[in-house]
N, C-alpha and C positions, 0 to 999 in steps of 0.2 A: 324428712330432715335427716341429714348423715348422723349417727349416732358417736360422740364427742365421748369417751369414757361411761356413758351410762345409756339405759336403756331408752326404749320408749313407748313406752304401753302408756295408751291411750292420747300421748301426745297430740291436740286439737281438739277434743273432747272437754266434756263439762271439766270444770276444776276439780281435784280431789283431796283432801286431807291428810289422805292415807296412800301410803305408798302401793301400787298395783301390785301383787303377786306376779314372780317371774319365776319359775321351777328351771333349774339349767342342768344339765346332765353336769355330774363331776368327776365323771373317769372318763378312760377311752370311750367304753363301749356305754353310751349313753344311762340306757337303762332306766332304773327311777334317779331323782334330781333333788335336790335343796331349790328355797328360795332362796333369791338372790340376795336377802338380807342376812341368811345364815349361815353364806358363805365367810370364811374368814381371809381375805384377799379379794384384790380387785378385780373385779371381771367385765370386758368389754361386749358387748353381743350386737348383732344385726339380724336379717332378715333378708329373705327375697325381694321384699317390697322397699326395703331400706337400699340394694342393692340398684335395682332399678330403679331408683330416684334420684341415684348416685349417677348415672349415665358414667360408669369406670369402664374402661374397656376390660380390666381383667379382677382378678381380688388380689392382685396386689397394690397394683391403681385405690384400689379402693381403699383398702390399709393404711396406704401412704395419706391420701388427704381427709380421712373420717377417725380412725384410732385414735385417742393422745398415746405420746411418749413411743410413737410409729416416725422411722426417719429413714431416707433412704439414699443408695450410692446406687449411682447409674454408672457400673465400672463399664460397661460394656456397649451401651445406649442403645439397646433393645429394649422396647418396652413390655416384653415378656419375661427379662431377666437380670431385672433390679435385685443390687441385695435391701430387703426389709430387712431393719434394726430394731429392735422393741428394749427400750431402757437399756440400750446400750450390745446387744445381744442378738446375732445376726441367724437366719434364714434366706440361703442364696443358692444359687443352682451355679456357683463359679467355684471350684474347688481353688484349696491357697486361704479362705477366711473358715475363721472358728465359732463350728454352726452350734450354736447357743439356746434353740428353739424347737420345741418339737410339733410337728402338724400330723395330725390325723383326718381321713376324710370316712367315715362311716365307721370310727372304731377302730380302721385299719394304717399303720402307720405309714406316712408318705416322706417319708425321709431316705431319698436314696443309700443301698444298703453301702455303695463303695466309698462313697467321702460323706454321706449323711447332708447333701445336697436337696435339695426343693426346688423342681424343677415347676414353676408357677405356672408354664404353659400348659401342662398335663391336667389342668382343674378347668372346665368351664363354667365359668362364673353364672350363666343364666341355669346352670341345674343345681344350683345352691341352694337350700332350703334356708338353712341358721348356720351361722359360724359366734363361736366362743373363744374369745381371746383372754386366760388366764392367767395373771400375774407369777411372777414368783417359781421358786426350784422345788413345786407341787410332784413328789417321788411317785405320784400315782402315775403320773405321766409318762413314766420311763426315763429312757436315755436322751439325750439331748436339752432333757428340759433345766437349763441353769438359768433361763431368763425367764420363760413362759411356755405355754403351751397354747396350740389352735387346733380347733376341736370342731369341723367342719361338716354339716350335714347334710345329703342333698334328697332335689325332692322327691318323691314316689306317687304313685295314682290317688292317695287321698289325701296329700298336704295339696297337689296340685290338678285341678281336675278342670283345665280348657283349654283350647289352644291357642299358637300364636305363631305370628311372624314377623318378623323384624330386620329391616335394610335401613342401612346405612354406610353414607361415607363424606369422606373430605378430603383434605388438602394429604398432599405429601404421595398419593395414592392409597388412598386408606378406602377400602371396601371391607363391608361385612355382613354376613349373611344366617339368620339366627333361624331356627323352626324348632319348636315344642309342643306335645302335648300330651295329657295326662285324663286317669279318669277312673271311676270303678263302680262296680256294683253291687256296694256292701260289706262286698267276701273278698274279689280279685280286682286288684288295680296295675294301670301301668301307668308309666312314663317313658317317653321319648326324647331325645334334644339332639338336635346337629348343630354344629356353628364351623363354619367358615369364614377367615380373615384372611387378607391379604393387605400390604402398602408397599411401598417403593421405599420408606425410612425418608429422614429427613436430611439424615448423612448420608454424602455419596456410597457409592457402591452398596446401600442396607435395607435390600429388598429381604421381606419374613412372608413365611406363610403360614397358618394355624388352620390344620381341621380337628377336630374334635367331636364327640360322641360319648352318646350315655342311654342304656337301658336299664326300666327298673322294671320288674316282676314283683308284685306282693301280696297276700293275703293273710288276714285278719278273721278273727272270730274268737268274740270274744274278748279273753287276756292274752291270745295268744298273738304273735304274727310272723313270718315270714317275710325276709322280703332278699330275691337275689338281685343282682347289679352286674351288668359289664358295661365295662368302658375303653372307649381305645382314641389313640391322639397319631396323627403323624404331622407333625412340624417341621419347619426351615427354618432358621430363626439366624440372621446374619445381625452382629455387632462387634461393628468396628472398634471399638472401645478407647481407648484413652490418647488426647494427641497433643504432642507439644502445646504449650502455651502459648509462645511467641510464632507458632506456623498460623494461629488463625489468623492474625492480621494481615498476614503475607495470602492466605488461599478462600478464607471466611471459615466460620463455623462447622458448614458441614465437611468441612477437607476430613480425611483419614490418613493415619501414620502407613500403614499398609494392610496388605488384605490379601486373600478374605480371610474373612474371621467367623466361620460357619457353624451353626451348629446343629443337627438334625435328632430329635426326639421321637423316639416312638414307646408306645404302651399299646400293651393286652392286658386286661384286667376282669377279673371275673371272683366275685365274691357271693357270699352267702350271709345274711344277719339273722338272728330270731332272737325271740324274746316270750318267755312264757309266765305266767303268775300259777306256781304249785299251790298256793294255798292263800289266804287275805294277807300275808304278811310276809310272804317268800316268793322273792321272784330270781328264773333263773333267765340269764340273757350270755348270747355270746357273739362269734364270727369265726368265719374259717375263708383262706381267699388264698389266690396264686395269681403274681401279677412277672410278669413279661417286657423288660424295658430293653431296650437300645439306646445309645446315645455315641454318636458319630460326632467328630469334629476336625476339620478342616482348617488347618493356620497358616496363613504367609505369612513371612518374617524376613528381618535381615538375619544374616548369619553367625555362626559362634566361630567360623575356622577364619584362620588367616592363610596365604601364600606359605609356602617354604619350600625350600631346596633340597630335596633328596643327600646327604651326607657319602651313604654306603651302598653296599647291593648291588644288583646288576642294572637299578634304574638310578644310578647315583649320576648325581646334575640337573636332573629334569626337577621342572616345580609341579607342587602338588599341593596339596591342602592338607593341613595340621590343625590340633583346637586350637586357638589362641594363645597365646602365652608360651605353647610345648611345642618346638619346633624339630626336636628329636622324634613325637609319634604318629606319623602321616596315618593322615582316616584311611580305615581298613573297608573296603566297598564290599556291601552284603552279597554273595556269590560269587564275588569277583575277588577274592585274599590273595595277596602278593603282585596282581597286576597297578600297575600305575596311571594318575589321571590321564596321559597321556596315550598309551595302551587303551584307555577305557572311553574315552571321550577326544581324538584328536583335534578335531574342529574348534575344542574350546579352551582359554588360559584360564589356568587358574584364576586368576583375581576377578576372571568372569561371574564366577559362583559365588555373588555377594549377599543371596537368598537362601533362604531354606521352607521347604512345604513340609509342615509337620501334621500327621493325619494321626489320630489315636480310633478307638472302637472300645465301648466298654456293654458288654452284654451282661443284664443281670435276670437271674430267674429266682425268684421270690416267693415264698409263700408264707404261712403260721396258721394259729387258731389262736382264740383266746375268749375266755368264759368267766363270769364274775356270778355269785350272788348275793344277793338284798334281801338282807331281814329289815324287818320292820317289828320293832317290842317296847318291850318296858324294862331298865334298869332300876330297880327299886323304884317301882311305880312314875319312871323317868321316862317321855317319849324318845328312843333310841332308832338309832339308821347306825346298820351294820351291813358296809360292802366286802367282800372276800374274791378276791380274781385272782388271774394268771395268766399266762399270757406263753407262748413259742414262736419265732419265727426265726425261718432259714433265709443263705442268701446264697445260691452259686453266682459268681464271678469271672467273668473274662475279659479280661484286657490285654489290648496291644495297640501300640504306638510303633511308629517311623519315623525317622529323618530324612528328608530326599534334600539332596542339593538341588537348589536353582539359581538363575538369576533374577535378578530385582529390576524391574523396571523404574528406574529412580533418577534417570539423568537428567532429565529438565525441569521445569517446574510443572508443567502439564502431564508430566506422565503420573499412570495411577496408581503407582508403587505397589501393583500387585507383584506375583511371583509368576516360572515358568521352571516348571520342572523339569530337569535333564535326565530320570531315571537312573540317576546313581544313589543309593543307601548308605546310610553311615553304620556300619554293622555295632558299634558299640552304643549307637544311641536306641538299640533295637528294643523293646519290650515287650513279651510274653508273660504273662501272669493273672495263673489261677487263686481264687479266692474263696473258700465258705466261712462267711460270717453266720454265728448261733447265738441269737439272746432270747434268753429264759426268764423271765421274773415270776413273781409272785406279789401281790398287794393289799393294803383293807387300809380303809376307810374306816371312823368313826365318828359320828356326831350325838352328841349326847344332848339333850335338853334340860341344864340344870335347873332353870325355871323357865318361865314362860317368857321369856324377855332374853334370854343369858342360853347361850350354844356352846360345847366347846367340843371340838374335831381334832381327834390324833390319826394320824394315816403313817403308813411303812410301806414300804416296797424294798425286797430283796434283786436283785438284777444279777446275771452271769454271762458272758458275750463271752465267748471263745471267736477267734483268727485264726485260720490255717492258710498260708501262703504256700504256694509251690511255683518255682523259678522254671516256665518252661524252656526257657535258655539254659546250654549247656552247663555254666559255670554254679549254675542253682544258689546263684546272691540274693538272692528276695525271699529265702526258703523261708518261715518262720512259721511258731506256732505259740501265741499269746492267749491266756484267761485273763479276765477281769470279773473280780466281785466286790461287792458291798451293799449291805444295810444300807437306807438312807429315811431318817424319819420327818416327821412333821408333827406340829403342835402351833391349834390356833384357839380364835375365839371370836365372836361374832356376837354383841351386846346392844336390843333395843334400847337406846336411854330413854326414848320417847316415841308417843306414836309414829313420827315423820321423819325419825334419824336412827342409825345403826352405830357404832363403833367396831372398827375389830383390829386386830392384830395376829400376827405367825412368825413361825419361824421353821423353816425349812430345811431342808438338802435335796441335790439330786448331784446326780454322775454322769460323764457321757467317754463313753472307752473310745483308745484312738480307735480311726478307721482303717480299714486295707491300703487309701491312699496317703493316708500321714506315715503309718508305718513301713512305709514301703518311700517315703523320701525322709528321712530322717539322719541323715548322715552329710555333718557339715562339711567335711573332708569332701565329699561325692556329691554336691547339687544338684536335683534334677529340675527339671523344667516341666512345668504343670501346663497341662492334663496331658504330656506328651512322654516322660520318662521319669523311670523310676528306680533307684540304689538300692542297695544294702540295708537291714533296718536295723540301728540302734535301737535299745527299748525305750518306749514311750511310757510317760505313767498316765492312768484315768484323770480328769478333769471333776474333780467334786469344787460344788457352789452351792455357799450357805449362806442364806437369805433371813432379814429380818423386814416385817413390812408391815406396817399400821396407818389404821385413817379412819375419817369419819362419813356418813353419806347422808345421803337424805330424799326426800322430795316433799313437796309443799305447794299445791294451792298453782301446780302445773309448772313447776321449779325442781327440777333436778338437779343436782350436784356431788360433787365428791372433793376430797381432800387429802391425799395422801403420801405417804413416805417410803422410801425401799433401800437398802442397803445388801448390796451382795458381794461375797469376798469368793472369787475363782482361785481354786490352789490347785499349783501343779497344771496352771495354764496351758496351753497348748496354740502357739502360732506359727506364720508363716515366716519366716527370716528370709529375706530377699539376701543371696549372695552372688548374683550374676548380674551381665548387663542389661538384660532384659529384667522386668516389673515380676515377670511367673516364673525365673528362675533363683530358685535357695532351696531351703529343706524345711522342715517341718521342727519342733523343738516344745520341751514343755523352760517356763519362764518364772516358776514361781509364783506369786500370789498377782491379783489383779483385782478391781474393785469398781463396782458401779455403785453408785447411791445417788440420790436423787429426790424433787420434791414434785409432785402431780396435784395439778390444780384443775378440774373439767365441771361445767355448767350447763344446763340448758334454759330455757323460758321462753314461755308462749305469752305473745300480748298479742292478742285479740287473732289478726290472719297473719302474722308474721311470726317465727319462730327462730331465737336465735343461741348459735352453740360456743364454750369457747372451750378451749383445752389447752395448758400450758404443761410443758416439765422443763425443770433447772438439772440438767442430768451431770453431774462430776465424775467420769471415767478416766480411772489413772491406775499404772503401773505399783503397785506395792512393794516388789523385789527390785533391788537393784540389777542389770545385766547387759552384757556388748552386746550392741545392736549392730549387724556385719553394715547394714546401709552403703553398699557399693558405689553407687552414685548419690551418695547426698551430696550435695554442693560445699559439706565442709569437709569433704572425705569420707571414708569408710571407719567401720570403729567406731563407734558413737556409744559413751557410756549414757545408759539410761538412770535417772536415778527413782527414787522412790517419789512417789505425786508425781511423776510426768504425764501427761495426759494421753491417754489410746489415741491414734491417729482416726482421722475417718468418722470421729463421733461427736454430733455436735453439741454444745453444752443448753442449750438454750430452744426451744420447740415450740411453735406458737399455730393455732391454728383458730380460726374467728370464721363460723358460717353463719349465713342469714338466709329465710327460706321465708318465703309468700305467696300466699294462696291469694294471688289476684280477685280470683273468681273462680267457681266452681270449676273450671274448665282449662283455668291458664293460672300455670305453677313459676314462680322464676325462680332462682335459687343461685348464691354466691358463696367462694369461702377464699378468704385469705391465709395462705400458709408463709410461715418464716421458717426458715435456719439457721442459725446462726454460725459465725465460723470453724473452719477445725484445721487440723493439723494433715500435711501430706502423710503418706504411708512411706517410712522410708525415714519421718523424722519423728520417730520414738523420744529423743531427747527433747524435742523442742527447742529446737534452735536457730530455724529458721521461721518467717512470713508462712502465717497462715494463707489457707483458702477462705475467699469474702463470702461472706454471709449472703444470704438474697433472699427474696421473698414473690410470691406469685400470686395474683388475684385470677381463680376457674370462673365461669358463668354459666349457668345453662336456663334452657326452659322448655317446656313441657304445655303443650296444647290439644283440648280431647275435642276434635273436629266434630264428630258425631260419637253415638257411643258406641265403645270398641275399638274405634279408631282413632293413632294421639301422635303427633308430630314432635318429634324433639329434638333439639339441639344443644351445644356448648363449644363456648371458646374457651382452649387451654391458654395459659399465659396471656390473658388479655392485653397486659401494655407492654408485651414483648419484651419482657426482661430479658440480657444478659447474662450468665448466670451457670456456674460448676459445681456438681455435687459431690466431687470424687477427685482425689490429686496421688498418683505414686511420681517416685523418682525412675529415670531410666538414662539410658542413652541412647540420642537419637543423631549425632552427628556422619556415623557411617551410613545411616538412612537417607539425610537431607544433606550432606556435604555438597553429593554433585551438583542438584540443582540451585542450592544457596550457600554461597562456598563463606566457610567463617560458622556457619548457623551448628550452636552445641548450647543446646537450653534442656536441662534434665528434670523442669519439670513437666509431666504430662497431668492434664486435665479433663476431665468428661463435664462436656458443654450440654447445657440445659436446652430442654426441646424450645422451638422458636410458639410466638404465637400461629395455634392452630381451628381452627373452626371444622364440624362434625355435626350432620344432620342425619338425619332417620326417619321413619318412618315404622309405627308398631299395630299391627292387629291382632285384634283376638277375636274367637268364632266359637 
């Protein structure tokens, strides 16, 4: 059964009175843990087992329909590269949104170092052991954590000791190809896992491909253990992302605005974890790791220049190509300064070059350590958990983007509005740029035990991030060099009232310093265009979120539940300001205060072989500060004042999700869950002033059959009754794209349409 906000120990088993014991690591670096009752905030958890019963294809899949107060924008409609939102507070691998959330996978943070992006295809979901989904702006957490934290473990040779293999596929061109296995003899264990995907997307032109890979090394003896890890991904991963509204009637769903929209992932990773007990009451535990990313991207577009006529010079008369609007500054061709398009390209007119191919490259080289200890005592005869860590980690940086002119294939209604590159470079749209990011913290933890019933945990962490940019273009405009610091404490409580229920309450802070790429687009005067260029930086200030959060919980007689509330105030926000005509071009900007609060209702119960979960949140996210929203193409114009209670775009108020799970027979599992969303605002209308995006809903199915033993057949349909259905809305302009072939057509809003219904079968052994 997917776990709905609570855990599920022993879920199908005799009834119990009393709540199971669940120990959950509370920092990065796992270590020793609290039960889950003496935590003072809400915490979601799973399993490997919970995972694979999920039949998700990835963990964000997973997130999305098992979590409460989990909602997602499928900007880009790859299913590798959904932004997750938890109570309002995103983790995305699409730079342009304000990452809210911080993930760790073994201790080690996964939060790319250049926009603090989460790139969800880099994690293979079947080498996942437990993952820990923490409410609230928990300062042990580090940087990014203003909503929550994911705290991800995966397996080794004695959490997992058999093997397996796993095929499947379906509709759309969906193949996939899983192999693991693990095992140990006491002292030395390993683990294995390959996974291979591939499909064709559902939207034209959105073929992906996913390999992936994990080894674990471990040994144990004793208190002590060891265990190293590498990991490495190379992906393809194409998403056509957002398309008029009024073109799908005219081409169907899976049409694309233009293409490609590529994006290629790679990791090397290689870490080391231990953990040792010095004495019955002292344990010392840490990691030290160096990870290896690339991330390449490939965009076709329409383009930002218009025609113009040479004025002066010795090419005065001839037409040429200027940005928009500026008809006095013809684009300067990289290598080629002072020659004209004509000179440089005879064969083709300007108004030819209605495309542009914009390629960026960002290579990061990563590493840190970080070490914590755990006492274990007595404060005047009080049982006492005293954690004390710290943590280091670098990031070298490089980045470079291009502008190439092309033309656009866009004249009919059949054509595929890809692009075709003519080899000429826009020398001002050129980008070069070095990065070392450094954050240092320090942390502790405290849970005091003031009686046997009654917890109360104060924790601090201190953080320091330095930015050093250097402009490797002549002009050195991106040159900068920023510190950020601060304290950020916590103070909670965690109160048995009864055998079968908890109470507790917190109050929190944490920080998240801009990044390389906010601070490097920060300049409303100079727009740049994400993930392709990058201006001047104004200073940005750090993002602090101060969170309040109380509830009550329970379990009963095979009844789990929870109940709870959250309130968080973001100051000195940090978003994207769309000021061009494209969706990814504006600058970056801090806004003032922002606000999420909200109310989480989640259940489980077992009646007899059927098991059923519910999870609701009422989430109110709204603007605090009043401020001009540039909104280029909103359809009541640009300038849009925002006021105070406006609602965040993108975030839905309302979250439902209803599973039901049956144990047919020993042998045959079926399992359902119905999710809603309810409507939200396009991005683009800050003010609220136009028609929302409609709300929808999606009934999954699956089932599970164990043919003989060791061997289990399984399948599910997504969208069973083939909803309809948008998760994601900005404003753009699309009529220099769609003019030719539908002459009149200028609809600015763009929408990301929901996967159609799809069916997916498999096949799983183990040996």
């Amino acid at each position: 059964m997917p776990n709905i906000g609570v855990s599920q120990e022993n879920v199908g088993q005799e009834p119990l009175t009393l709540e199971a014991i669940t120990v959950i690591g509370t920092t990065p670096i796992h270590g020793i843990g609290l039960e889950k009752k003496r935590i003072p905030a809400s915490v979601q958890t799973a399993d490997s087992e919970d995972l694979e019963q999920a039949q998700s294809l990835n963990l964000a899949e997973y997130l999305r329909f098992n979590f409460n107060s989990v909602s997602v924008n499928e900007a880009v409609n790859n299913p590798f590269q959904p932004d997750i939102q938890y109570r309002g507070f995103t983790a995305s691998p699409l730079l342009g949104l304000p990452q809210g959330l911080s993930v760790y996978v073994n201790g080690i943070r996964f939060n790319e170092p250049f926009g603090d992006t989460v790139n969800w295809d880099l994690v293979p979901e079947g080498a996942i052991d437990s993952i820990n989904l923490f409410a609230g702006s928990n300062p042990v957490f580090g940087q990014n954590t203003l909503g929550g934290a994911l705290s991800i473990r995966t397996k080794t040779g004695f959490s997992y000791t058999e093997s397996q293999v796993e095929v499947s596929g379906g509709e759309f061109g969906r193949f996939g190809l899983e192999a693991q296995t693990g095992g140990n003899n006491g002292e030395l264990g390993y683990y294995l896992i390959g996974n291979y995907y591939e499909e064709d997307g559902w939207r034209d032109f959105s073929p992906s491909r996913v390999r992936q890979g994990l080894a674990n090394l471990s040994w144990r003896r004793g208190d002590s253990l060891l265990e190293f890890t590498g990991a490495t991904s190379n992906n393809s991963l194409i998403g056509n992302g957002a398309v008029p509204l009024e073109l799908m009637p005219l081409e169907g769903r899976e049409a694309i605005y233009t293409q490609p929209d590529k994006t290629e992932n790679n990791l090397a990773l290689l870490a080391l974890n231990g953990e040792t007990w010095l004495s019955d009451t002292l344990q010392l535990a840490g990691n030290v790791y160096y990870r290896h990313s690339t991330v390449e991207a490939l965009n076709g577009d329409d383009s930002d220049y218009d025609e113009c006529v040479l004025t002066s010079g010795p090419n005065a008369g001839e037409a040429t190509l200027c940005e928009e609007g500026d008809v006095d500054e013809p684009v300067s061709f990289a290598g080629n300064a002072g020659f004209s398009l004509e000179d440089l390209a005879p064969t083709l007119e300007a108004d030819e070059l209605d495309g542009t191919l914009n390629t960026s490259k960002t290579e990061q080289q990563s590493g840190g350590i970080a070490t914590q200890v755990a006492l274990l005592n007595e404060f005047q005869g009080r049982e006492n958990q005293l954690i004390v860590g710290g943590n280091y980690d670098f990031a070298a940086i490089e980045f470079e983007s291009d502008t190439q002119l092309a033309v656009l294939r866009n004249a009919t209604p059949g054509a595929d509005r890809g692009v075709s590159g003519v080899n000429l470079f826009d020398v001002e749209s050129r980008v070069r740029l070095d990065a070392d990011v450094q954050n240092a913290g320090i942390f502790f933890t405290n849970t005091l035990a003031l009686s046997e019933v009654f917890d109360l945990t104060l924790s601090g962490r201190y953080n320091r991030t330095q930015v050093k940019m250097e402009d490797q273009n002549e002009d050195g405009a991106l040159d900068g060099d920023h510190t950020f610091n601060r304290f950020n404490p916590a103070l909670g409580f965690a109160w048995q009232i009864a055998p079968i229920s908890s109470v507790y309450g917190s109050y929190s802070e944490s920080s998240r310093a801009p990044t390389p790429a906010e601070l490097s687009c920060a300049d409303p005067e100079d727009p740049c265009k994400l993930p392709n260029g990058f201006v001047a930086d104004p200073p940005l200030e750090q993002v602090v979120a101060k969170t309040f959060e109380a509830g009550i919980r329970g379990y009963d007689l095979g009844y789990r539940w929870n109940v709870g509330v959250f309130h968080t105030i973001n100051h000195d926000d940090i978003i994207f300001q769309q000021a061009g005509g494209a969706p990814s071009e504006g600058f970056f900007a801090n806004v003032g205060r922002t606000r999420r609060m909200g109310l989480e209702l989640a259940g489980q119960k077992r009646f007899n072989s059927v098991t059923f979960g519910l999870g609701y949140t009422l989430l109110d996210a709204t603007y605090q500060t009043p401020y001009t929203s540039f909104s280029p193409n909103n359809p009541r114009g640009p300038d849009r004042q925002v006021e105070e209670g406006d609602s965040i775009p993108g975030l839905p108020m309302h979250n439902l999700k209803i599973t039901a799970d049956w144990d047919v027979t020993s042998k045959l599992h079926l399992g359902a869950i119905f999710s809603y969303q309810s409507s939200q605002y396009y991005r683009g209308d800050e003010a609220n002033e136009n028609p929302k995006i409609d709300g929808f809903s999606i009934v999954n199915l699956r089932a599970m059959y164990e043919v003989i033993e060791d061997l289990e057949v399984f399948g599910h349909i997504d969208n069973v009754l083939d909803q309809e259905y948008e998760t994601f809305g900005v404003y753009g302009e699309s009529d220099e794209v769609l003019e030719a072939a539908y002459p009149g057509f200028d609809d600015e809003r763009f929408v990301a349409p929901g996967k159609p219904r799809a069916l997916v079968v498999g096949v799983r052994a183990r040996f």
